[in-house]
C-alpha positions as CSV (number, residue, x, y, z in Angstrom):
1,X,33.8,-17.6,-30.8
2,X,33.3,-20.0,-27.7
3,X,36.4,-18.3,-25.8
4,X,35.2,-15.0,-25.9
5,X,31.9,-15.8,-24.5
6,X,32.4,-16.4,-21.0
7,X,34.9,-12.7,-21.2
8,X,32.1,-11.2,-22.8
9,X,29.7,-12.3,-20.1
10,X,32.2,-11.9,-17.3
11,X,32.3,-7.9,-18.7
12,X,28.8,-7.8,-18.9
13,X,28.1,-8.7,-15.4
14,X,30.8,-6.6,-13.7
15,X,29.0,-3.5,-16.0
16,X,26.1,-4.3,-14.3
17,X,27.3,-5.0,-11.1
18,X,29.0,-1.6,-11.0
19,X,26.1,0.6,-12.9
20,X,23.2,-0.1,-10.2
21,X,21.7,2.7,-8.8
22,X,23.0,4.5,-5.5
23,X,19.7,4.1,-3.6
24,X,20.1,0.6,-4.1
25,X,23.0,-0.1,-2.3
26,X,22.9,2.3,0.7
27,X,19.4,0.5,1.1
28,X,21.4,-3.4,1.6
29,X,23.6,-1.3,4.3
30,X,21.1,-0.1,6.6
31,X,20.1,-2.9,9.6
32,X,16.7,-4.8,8.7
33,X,16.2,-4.5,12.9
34,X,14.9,-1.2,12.6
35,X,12.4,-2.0,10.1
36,X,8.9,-3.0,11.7
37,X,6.4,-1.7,13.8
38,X,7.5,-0.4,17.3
39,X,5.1,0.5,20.4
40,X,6.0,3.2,22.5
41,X,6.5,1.7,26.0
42,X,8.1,5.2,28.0
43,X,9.7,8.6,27.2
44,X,11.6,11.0,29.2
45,X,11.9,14.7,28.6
46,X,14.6,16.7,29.8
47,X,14.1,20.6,29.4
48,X,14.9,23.5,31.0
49,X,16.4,21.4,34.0
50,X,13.0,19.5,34.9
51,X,12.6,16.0,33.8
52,X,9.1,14.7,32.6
53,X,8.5,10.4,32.4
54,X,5.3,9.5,30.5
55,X,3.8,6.0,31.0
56,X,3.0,5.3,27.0
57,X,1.1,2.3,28.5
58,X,-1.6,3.6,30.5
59,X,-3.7,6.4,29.3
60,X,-2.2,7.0,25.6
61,X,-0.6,4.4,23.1
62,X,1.6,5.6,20.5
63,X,3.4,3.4,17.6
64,X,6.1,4.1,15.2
65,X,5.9,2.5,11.9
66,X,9.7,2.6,9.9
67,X,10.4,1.0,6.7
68,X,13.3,0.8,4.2
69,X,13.5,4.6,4.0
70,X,10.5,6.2,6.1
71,X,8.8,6.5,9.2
72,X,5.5,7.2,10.5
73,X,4.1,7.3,14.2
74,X,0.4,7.8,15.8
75,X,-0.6,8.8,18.7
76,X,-4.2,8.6,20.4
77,X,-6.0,8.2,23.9
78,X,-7.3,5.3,25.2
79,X,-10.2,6.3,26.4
80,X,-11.9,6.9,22.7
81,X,-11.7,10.9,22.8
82,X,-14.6,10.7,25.4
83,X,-12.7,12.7,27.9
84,X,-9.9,15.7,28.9
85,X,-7.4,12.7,27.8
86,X,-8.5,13.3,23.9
87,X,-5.8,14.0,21.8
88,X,-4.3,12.5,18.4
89,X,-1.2,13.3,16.6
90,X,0.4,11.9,13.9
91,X,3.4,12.6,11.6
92,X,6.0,11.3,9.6
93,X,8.8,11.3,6.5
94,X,12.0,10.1,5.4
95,X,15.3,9.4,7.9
96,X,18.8,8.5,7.3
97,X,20.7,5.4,9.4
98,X,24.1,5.5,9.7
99,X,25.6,3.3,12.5
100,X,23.6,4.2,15.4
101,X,23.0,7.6,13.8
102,X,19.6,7.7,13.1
103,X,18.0,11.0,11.8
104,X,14.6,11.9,11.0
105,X,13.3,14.5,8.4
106,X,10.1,15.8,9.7
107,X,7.8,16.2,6.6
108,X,4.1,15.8,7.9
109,X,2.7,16.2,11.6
110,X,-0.9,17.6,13.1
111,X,1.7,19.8,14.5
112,X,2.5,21.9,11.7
113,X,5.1,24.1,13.3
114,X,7.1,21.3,13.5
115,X,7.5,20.1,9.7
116,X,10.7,20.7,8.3
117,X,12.4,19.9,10.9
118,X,15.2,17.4,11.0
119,X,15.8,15.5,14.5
120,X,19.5,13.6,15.5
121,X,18.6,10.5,17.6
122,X,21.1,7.9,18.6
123,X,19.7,4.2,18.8
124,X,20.5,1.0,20.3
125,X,18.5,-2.0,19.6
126,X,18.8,-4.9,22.2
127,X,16.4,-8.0,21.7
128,X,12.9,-6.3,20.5
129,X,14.0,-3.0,22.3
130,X,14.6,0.5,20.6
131,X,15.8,3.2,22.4
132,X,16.2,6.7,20.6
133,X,18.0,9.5,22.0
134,X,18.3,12.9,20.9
135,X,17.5,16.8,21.6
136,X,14.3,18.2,20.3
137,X,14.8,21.4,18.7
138,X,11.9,23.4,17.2
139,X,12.5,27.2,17.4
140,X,8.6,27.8,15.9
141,X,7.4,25.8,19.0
142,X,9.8,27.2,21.4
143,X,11.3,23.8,22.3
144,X,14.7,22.3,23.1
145,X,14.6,19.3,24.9
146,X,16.1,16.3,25.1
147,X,14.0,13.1,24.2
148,X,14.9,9.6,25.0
149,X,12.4,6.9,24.0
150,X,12.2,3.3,24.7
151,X,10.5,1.5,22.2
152,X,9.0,-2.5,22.0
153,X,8.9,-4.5,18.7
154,X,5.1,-5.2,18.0
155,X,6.2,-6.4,14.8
């Protein structure tokens, strides 16, 4: 009985080496360096031929919030809503990371017309900086543009 014990074992552990759950393992191949909090520290726009650069540190501070399978991001005014500067937005849902393919499945924002959408981004991470490019497209909002981001590690 004592020789077939470690076989047995040895079988049982392969079984369940081999019988875990897909979600599992694509989750142990995706980098742990995107997962955090990131502030947005810039962000270009490129549509229709005219360029647009935003400052994400002076007047409005937005974060993005990504774990092992979603992503969330706010955005508000600095100035407490007490001006023309108010605004807030928020939105978020699940993405997929392959390589540097990184793609997001819009599934809730304060701009409605703009859930459902799915966004391709390319990103690089160097040090504690992200920087996600990709074109915009959102035919119920008229818009196709393309967005690059650059991104600090708050956390």
């Amino acid at each position: 009985m004592k020789t077939h014990f470690p076989a047995l074992l040895l079988a049982v552990s392969m079984f369940t080496a081999c019988g875990r759950p897909e979600t599992e393992q694509s989750n142990e191949s995706k980098p742990r360096e995107l997962e955090g909090t990131w502030k947005l520290i810039s962000g270009t726009l490129i549509e229709k031929g005219d360029t647009t650069v935003t400052d994400y540190t002076k007047k409005v501070s937005f974060i993005k919030v990504i774990n092992d399978s979603h992503f969330a991001f706010l955005q508000h005014d600095l100035n407490k809503g007490k001006d023309s500067t108010a605004s807030f937005s928020a939105g978020g849902g699940a993405y997929t990371l392959k390589d540097s393919a990184y793609t997001e499945k819009l599934e809730y924002c304060t701009a409605r017309e703009w859930e459902g959408n799915e966004f391709h981004f390319t990103i690089s991470i160097q040090n504690d900086t992200l920087v996600q490019r990709g074109v915009e497209k959102v035919e119920a909002a008229g818009v196709e543009r393309l967005n690059i981001e650059k991104y600090v590690r708050v956390n």
